[in-house]
C-alpha positions in Angstrom: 82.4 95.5 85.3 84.2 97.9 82.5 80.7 99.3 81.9 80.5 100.3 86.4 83.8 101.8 85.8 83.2 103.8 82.7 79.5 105.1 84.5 82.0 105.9 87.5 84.6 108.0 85.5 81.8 109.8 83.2 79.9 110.5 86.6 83.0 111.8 87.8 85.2 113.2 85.2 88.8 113.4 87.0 88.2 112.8 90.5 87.7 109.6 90.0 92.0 108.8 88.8 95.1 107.3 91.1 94.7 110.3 93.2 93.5 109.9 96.6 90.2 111.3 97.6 88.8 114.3 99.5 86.3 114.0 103.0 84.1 115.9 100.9 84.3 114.5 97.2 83.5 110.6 99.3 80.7 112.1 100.9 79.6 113.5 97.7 80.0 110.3 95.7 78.8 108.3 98.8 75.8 110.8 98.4 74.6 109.7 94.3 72.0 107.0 94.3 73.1 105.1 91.5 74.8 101.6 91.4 77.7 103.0 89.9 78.5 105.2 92.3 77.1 102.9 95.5 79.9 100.7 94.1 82.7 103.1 93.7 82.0 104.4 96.9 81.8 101.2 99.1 85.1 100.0 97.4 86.6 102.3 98.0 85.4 102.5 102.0 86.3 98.8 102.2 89.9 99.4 100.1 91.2 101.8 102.5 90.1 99.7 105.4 91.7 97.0 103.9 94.7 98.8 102.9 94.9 100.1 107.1 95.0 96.4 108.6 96.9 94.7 105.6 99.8 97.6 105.9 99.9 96.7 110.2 99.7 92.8 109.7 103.0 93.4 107.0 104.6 95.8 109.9 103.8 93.2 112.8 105.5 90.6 111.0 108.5 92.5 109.8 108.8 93.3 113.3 108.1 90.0 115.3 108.5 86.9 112.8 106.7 84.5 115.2 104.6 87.2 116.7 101.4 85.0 118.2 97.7 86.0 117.0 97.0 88.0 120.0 100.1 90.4 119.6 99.4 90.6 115.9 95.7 91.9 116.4 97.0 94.4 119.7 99.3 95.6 117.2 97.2 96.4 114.5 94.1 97.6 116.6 97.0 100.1 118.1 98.1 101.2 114.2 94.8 101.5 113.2 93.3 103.7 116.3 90.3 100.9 116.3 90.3 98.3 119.2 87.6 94.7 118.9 86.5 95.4 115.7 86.8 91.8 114.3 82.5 91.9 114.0 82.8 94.7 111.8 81.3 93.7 108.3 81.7 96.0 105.0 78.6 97.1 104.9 78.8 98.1 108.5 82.2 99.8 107.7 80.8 101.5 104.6 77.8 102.9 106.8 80.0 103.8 109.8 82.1 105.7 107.0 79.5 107.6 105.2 77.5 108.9 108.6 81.1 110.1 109.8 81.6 112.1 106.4 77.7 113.2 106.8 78.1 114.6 110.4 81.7 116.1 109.9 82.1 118.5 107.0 84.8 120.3 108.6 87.4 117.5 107.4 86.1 117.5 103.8 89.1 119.1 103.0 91.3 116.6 104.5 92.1 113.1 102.5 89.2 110.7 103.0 91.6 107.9 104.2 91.4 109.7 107.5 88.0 110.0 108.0 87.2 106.8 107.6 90.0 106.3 109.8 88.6 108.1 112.6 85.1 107.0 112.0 86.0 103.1 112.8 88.2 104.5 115.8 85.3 106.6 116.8 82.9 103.7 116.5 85.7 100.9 118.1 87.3 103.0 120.4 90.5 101.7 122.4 90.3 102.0 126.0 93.0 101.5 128.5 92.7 97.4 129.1 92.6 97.0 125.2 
């Protein structure tokens, strides 16, 4: 694993540290077809997804303490801009994410959180009944 992570940060240099990424520096890593990469970028992908629901589950229940199932995942589909998404996989997250940075380029200057953001929203949309 240290020897991914030291590929990674050679690979990268400094854009690869705490800060957050760039639209266009994920699509360029998502872009290098090498494992290392392939596996900094899908973590990544899957982190910030991850990172989206966990942060509206904590909200739901600092909000409702005996919230029921069905309120919880309203709520978080309605923080997350991403409605009936529960048969989303990773990989299917990673590749949702990757076409969106492909097809956009216009928000590579934006933080990458939000495109993959709006990729999952554009792929789950929420309608009116949801």
């Amino acid at each position: 694993m240290k020897y991914l992570v030291a590929a990674a940060a050679l690979t990268f240099g400094t854009s690869l540290n705490a800060e957050a990424l760039t639209g266009a520096e994920l699509h360029e890593l998502c872009s290098i077809e090498d494992k290392a990469a392939s596996f900094a970028c899908s973590s990544y992908i899957v982190g910030v997804w991850d990172g989206f629901n966990y942060g509206a589950t904590l909200h739901f229940l600092t909000l409702h303490e005996y919230g029921t199932l069905e309120e919880e995942v309203a709520f978080r589909a309605k923080m997350v801009r991403a409605c009936n998404h529960d048969d989303l996989t990773n990989e299917g997250l990673v590749e949702i994410a990757k076409n969106y940075l492909a097809r956009t380029p216009e928000v590579g200057d934006f933080p990458a959180i939000s495109s993959i953001q709006k990729a999952v929203g554009e792929a789950y949309p929420c309608h009116a009944t949801d």
